[in-house]
C-alpha positions as CSV (number, residue, x, y, z in Angstrom):
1,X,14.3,14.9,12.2
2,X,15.8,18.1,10.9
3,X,14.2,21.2,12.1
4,X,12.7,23.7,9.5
5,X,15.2,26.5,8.5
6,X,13.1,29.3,10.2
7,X,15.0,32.3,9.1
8,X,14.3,30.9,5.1
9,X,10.5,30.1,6.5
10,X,10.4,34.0,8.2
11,X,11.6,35.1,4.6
12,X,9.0,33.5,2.6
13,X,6.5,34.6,5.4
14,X,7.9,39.0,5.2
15,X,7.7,37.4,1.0
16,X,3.8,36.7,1.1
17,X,2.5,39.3,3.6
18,X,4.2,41.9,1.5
19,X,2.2,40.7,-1.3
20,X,-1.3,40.5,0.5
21,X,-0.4,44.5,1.3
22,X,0.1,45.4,-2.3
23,X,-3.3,43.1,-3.5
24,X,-5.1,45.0,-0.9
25,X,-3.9,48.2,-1.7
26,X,-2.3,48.6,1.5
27,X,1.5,49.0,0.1
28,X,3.3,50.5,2.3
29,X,1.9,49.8,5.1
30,X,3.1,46.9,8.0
31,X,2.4,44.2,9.9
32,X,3.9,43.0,13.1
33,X,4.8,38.7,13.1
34,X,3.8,36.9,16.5
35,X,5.8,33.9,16.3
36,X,4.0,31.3,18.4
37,X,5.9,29.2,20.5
38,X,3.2,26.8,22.8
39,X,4.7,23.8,23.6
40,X,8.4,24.7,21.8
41,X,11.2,25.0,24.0
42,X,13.3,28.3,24.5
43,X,15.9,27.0,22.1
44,X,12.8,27.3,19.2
45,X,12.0,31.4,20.7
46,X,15.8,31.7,20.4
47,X,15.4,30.9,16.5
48,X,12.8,33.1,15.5
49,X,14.6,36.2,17.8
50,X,17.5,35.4,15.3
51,X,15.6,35.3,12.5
52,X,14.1,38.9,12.8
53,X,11.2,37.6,14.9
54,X,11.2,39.5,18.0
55,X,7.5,39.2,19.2
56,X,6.8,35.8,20.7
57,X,3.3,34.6,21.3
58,X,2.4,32.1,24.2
59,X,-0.9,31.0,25.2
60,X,-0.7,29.4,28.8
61,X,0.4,31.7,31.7
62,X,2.5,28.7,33.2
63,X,4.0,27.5,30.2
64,X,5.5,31.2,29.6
65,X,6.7,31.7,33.3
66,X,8.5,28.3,32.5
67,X,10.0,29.0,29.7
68,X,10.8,33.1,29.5
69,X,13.4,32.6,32.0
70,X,15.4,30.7,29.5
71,X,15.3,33.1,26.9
72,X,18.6,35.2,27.0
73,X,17.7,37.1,23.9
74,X,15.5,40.1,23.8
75,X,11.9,40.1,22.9
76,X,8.5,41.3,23.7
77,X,6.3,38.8,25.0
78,X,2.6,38.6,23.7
79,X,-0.6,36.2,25.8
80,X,-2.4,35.5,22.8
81,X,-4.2,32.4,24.8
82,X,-7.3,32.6,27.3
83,X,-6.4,34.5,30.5
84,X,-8.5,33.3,33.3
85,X,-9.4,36.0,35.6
86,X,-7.8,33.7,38.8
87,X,-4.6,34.0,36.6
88,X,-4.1,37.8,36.2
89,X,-2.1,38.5,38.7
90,X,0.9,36.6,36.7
91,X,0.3,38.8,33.5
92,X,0.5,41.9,35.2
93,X,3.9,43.7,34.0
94,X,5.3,40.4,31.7
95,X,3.2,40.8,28.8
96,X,3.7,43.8,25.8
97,X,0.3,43.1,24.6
98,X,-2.7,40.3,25.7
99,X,-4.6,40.0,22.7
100,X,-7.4,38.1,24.2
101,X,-9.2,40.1,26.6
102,X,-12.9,38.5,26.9
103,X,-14.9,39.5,29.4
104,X,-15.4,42.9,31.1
105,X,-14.7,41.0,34.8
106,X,-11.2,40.3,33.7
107,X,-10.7,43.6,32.1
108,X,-11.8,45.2,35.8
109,X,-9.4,42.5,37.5
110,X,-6.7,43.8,35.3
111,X,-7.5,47.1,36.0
112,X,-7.7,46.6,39.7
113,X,-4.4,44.8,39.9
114,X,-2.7,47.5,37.4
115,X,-3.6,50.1,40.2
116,X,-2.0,48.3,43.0
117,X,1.5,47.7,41.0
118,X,1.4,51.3,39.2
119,X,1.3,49.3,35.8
120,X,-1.0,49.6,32.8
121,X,-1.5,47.0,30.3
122,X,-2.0,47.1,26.7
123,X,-5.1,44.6,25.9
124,X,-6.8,43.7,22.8
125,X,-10.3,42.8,23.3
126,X,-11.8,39.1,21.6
127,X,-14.4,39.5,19.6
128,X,-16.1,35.8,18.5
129,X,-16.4,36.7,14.5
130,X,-17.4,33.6,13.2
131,X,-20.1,32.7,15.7
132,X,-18.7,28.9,16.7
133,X,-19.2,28.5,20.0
134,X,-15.9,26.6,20.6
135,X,-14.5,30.5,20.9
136,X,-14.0,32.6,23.3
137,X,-14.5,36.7,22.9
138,X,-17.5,38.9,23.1
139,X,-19.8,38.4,20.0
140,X,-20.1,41.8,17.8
141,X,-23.1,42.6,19.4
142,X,-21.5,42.9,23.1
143,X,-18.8,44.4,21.8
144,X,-19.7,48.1,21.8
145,X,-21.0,48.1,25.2
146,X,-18.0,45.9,26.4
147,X,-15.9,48.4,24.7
148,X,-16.9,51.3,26.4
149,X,-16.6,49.8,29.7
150,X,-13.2,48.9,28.9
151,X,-12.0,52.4,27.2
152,X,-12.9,53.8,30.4
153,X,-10.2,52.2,32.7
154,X,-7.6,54.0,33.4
155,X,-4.8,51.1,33.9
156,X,-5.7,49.3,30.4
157,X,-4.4,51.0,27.3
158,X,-6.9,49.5,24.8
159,X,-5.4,49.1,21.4
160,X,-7.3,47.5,19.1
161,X,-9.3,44.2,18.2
162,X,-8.1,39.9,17.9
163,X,-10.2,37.3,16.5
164,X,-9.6,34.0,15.7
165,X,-10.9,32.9,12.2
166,X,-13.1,30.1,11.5
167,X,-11.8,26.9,11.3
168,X,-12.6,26.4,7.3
169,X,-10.6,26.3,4.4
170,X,-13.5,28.5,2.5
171,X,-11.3,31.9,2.3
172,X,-14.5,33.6,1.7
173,X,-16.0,32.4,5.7
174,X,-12.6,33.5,6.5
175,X,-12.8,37.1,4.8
176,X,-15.9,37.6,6.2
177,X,-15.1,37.0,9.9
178,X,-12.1,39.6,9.2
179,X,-13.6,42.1,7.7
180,X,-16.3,42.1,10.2
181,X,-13.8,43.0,12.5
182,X,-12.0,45.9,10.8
183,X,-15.8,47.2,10.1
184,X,-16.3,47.0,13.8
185,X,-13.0,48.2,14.8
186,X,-14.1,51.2,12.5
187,X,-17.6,52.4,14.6
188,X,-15.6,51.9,17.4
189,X,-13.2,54.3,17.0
190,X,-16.1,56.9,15.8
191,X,-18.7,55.8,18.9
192,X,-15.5,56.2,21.5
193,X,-13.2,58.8,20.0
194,X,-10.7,57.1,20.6
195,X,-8.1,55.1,18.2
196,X,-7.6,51.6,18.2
197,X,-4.8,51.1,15.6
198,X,-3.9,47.4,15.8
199,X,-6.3,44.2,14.6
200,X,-4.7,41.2,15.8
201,X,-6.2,38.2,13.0
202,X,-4.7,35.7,10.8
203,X,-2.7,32.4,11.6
204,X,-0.6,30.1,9.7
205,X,-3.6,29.1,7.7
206,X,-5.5,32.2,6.9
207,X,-2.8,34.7,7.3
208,X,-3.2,36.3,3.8
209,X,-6.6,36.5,3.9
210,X,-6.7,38.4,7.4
211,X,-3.4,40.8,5.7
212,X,-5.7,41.6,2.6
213,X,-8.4,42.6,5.2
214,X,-6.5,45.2,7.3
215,X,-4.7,42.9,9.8
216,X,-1.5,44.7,11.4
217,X,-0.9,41.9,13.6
218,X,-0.8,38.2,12.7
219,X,-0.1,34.9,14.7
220,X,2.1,32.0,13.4
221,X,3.4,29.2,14.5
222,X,3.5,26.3,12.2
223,X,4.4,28.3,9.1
224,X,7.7,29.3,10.7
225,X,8.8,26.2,13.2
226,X,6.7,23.4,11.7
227,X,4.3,20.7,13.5
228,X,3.9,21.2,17.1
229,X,4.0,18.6,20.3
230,X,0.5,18.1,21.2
231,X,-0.5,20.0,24.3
């Protein structure tokens, strides 16, 4: 089966984000494409590299330390997929960003672990904006707290806010979840002083939506390199 053309698919991607900026008023502005690469070989990372895609997303600690060793081309690596706490010594120092920091335990584990290697990681904290309980993150009401606790750490660099968006094809459910987190990213950066520039939301199906709502970072996989293996 013939693989999709990826740099036409990036093109149309740049194409349609570029338009959700201008319908939201936010010409001008940019948005940094994780190109998600579970289950895809190095060969598929190698595509999106060449294609102007230099931030790869990958959400299983082992799959990555399989597969970044293959990947001759440079890039910036991104966990976008639960870290368990048992796994965090493996993220320390691989990772540009981990977008899905979820519990405050993990964010001390990090913390510890950056202090023993002289590293400090840039995290995103999760933050469960549509309220299924299939997802991981703090819900907005823990959030503020958790925040603080976090912003405190000396080997984190907290940077902003991910959620996933509800799994609905009602663009409405999905604006809502979004905007809840740029609201929320908002009091944050007033109740902490601090700023928190980056909202990692939107994937292949709700990308727009999360763009039009102040997204600078967004996930995709299947709208640049097609159906996935199961895994």
């Amino acid at each position: 089966m013939e693989q999709p053309r990826v740099a036409e698919n990036a093109q149309r991607v740049r194409e349609r984000i570029e338009a959700a900026l201008v319908r939201s008023g936010r010409g001008g502005g940019s948005v940094t494409i994780v190109g998600v690469t579970k289950t895809m070989g190095p060969e598929r990372v190698a595509e999106l590299i060449r294609a102007g895609i230099s931030d790869i997303g990958e959400n299983r600690i082992q799959e990555f330390l399989g597969k970044a060793p293959a990947v001759a081309l440079p890039c910036r690596w991104h966990l976008i997929g639960t870290l368990q706490r048992n796994k965090a010594p493996k993220a320390i120092g691989r990772f540009s960003l981990i977008h899905s920091l979820d519990s405050v335990k993990l964010a001390g584990a990090l913390d510890r672990l950056g202090g023993e290697r002289n590293a400090v990681t840039r995290v995103l904290m999760e933050v469960n904006t549509s309220g299924e309980a299939s997802k991981h993150g703090f819900t907005p009401a823990e959030a503020p707290d958790a925040a603080g606790e976090i912003a405190r750490l000396p080997h984190l660099k907290f940077e902003g806010l991910m959620t996933v968006g509800p799994l609905t094809g009602d663009v409405a459910l999905q604006r809502k979840a979004f905007k809840m987190l740029f609201e929320l990213r908002s009091r944050l950066e007033g109740s902490l002083a601090v700023p928190l520039p980056e909202l990692s939301m939107g994937m292949s199906d709700d990308f727009e939506a999360a763009v039009e709502e102040g997204a600078t970072i967004v996930r995709l996989g299947r709208v640049l390199l097609g159906e996935r293996m199961q895994g």
